[in-house]
KOLGUNU-21515 format. One record per residue (C-alpha): residue in one letter; x, y, z. Coordinates in steps of 0.1 Angstrom, whole numbers, plus 5000, padded with zeros to 4 digits. Example, Ala and Ser with C-alpha at 12.3 -4.5 7.8 and 13.67 -1.06 7.14 Angstrom:
! KOLGUNU-21515
a512349555078 s513749895071 
This chain:
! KOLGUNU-21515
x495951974960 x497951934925 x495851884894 x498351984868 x501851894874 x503651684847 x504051364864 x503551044846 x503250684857 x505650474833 x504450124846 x504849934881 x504649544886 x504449354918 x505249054936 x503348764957 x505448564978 x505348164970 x503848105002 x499948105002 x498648035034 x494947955041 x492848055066 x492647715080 x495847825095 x494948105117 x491647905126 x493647605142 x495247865171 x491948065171 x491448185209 x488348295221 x489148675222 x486348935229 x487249105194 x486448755174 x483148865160 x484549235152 x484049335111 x487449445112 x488749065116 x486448855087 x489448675074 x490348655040 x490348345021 x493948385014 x497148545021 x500948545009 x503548495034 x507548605030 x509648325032 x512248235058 x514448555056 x513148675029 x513949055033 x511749425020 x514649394994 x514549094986 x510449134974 x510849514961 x513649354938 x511849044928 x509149314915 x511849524901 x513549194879 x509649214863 x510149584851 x513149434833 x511849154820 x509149324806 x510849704792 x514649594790 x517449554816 x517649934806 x514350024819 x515550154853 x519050344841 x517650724842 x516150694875 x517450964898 x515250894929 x514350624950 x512050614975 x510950314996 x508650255021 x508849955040 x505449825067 x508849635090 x512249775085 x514749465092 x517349695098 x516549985129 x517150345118 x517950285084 x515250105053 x516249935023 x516450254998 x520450204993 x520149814993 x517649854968 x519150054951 x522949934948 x521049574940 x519249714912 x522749904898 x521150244897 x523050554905 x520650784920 x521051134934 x518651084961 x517450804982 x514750835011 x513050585033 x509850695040 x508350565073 x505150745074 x502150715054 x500850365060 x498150195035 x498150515017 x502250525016 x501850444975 x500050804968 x502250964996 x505550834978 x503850984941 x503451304960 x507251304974 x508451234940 x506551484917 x507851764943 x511851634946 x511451584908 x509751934901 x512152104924 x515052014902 x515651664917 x515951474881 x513451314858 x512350984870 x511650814902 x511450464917 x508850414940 x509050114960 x507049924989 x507249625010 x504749485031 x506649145054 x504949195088 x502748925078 x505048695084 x506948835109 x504748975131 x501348765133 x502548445136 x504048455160 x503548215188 x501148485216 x499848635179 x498548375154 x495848285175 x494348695177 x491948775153 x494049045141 x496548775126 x494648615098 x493948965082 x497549075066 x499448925039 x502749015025 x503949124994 x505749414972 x505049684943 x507549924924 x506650164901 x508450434877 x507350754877 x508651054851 x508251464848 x508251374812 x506351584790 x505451304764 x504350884776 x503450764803 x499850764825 x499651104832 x499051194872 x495451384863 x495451524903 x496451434942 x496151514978 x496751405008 x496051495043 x497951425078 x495651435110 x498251405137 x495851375166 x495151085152 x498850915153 x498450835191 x495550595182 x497950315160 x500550135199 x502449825195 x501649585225 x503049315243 x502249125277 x504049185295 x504349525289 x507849645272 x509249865249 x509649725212 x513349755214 x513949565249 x514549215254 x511249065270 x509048725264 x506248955256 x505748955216 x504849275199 x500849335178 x498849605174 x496949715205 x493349695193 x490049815214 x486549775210 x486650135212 x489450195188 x488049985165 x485050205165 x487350515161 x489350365131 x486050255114 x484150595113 x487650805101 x488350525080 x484250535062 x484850895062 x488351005052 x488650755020 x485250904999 x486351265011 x489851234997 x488451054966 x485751284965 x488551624969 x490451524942 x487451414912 x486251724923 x489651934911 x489751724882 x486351724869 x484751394875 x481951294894 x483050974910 x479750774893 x481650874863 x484950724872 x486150404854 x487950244882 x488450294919 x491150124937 x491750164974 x493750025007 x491949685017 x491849645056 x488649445049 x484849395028 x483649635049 x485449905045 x485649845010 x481649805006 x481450175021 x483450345002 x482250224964 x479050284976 x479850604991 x481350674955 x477750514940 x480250264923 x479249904916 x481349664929 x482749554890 x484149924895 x485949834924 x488349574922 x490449484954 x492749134958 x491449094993 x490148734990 x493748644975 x496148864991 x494448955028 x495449315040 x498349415023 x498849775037 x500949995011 x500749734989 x497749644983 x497049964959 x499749924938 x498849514938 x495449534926 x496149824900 x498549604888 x496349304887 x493849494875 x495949594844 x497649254834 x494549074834 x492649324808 x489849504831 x491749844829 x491849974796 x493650244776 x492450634783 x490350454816 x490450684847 x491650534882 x491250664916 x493150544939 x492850674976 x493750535009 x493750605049 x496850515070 x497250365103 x494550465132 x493350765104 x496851015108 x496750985070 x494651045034 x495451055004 x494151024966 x495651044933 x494150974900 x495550884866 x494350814833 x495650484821 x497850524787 x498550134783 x502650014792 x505150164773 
């Protein structure tokens, strides 16, 4: 837990891909799976799908180009770190950190691509950055995220019809962060929280059976249960209030009391549980579920940034944000206290 370490958010914007695709779509190849009636698969009204070879690059930069147009093609020129995090790396081995990164023209001393952390990879990434940055690292870091396995992934011909495939959407977030003493939202507290006997829980699947990286007519999705699903949704009522409740706690507000809580989005119920577990109304908790589907890492940074450019989150207003990863191998909060865009 860090409650005092000078980390600042500068700003962050975020991108939708052109493509809004109804959930008409996914209703036409509907099968008639034993999981159809499951909570976890109530589909959105709406999600955003990449287009045609439309890369984790391309959207991270397409949200970057809004920084600039916004602060200045200057904007980004100090940053010594980048760190991405991408839900379907187009490339094996490697992400998109130096892509990003030679794209934007920035010079940094460090680049990581962080594989780990899931829906909660935005507050994992704030984490990384305040400790390179602290331990002598530089000043300012990008943080950047791409979710494309909407697109990639669940349509697919043996997918679309699951009811797993109408629940994500695709889309990207960057955001600037700064151990600058003076400007910028100061980070009030974090934590997060790995639960590694958890990891096992979160298989790619295909039938036939092969390994993701061999040749096979089997197309990869996630390998959901009727009793993983049941796993997923007691961790997942359980580990978002905790880690949202850890970190008001070390910074001295009772979560009634907070102005704004923003979390991951895997679906309403999830998002029902933990306001009230909070005793937040629902104004209190604003989410881009409806619009945007499941946006995994993105979908924090999304609907902060909504949440911000359409007026609801005000100067010197507090915002938690907290999310769980994957099958539950991952937690994490942060809160800030909004100090308007630079």
């Amino acid at each position: 837990m860090t409650t005092t370490a000078p980390l600042s958010l500068l700003d962050l914007a975020s991108y939708l891909p052109e493509r809004r695709v109804p959930a008409e779509y996914f209703a036409e190849y509907a099968e008639n799976d034993d999981l159809a009636g499951s909570v976890m698969f109530r589909a959105p009204a709406f999600r955003h799908h990449a287009a045609d070879g439309e890369t984790s690059a391309d959207m991270i930069c397409s949200s970057a180009r809004i920084l600039l147009q916004r602060h200045g093609d200057d904007f980004l020129d100090d940053v010594d770190v980048v760190l991405t995090h991408s839900q379907l790396p187009e490339v094996p081995i490697r992400g998109c950190g130096g892509e990003v990164a030679h794209r934007l023209g920035l010079r940094p001393t460090k680049v990581l691509d962080v594989h780990n952390g899931g829906c909660a990879a935005f507050i994992h990434l704030i984490d990384l950055a305040r400790g390179l940055l602290a331990a002598g690292g530089g000043r300012t870091a990008l943080i950047a995220l791409a979710q494309n396995s909407a697109s990639q992934i669940f349509t697919q011909e043996q997918v679309r019809g699951k009811p797993q495939a109408a629940i994500p959407g695709d889309g990207a977030a960057v955001a600037v962060v700064t151990l600058a003493d003076e400007g910028g939202s100061p980070i009030l507290g974090s934590a997060c929280h790995s639960y590694g006997e958890y990891s096992g829980d979160m298989t790619g699947v295909s039938y036939p059976p092969r390994k993701y990286w061999e040749a096979g007519s089997g197309q990869i999705h996630i390998g959901f249960t009727e009793a993983k699903i049941a796993k997923v949704l007691a961790r997942g009522n359980r580990m978002v209030p905790e880690v949202a409740m850890e970190v008001a706690d070390a910074v001295g507000i009772a979560p009634p009391d907070l102005d704004w809580f923003i979390t991951n989005q895997p679906n309403r119920i999830f998002l029902r549980n933990w306001r009230e577990a909070l005793e937040l109304p629902e104004s209190r908790h604003p989410d881009t579920f409806d619009e945007c589907g499941n946006l995994f890492a993105v979908g924090i940074p999304v609907t902060l940034d909504t949440a911000i450019t359409d007026g609801r989150i005000g100067t010197g207003d507090v915002v938690m944000t907290a999310a769980f990863a994957h099958a539950g191998d991952f937690a994490g909060a942060a809160a800030l206290r909004w100090a308007g865009r630079p």
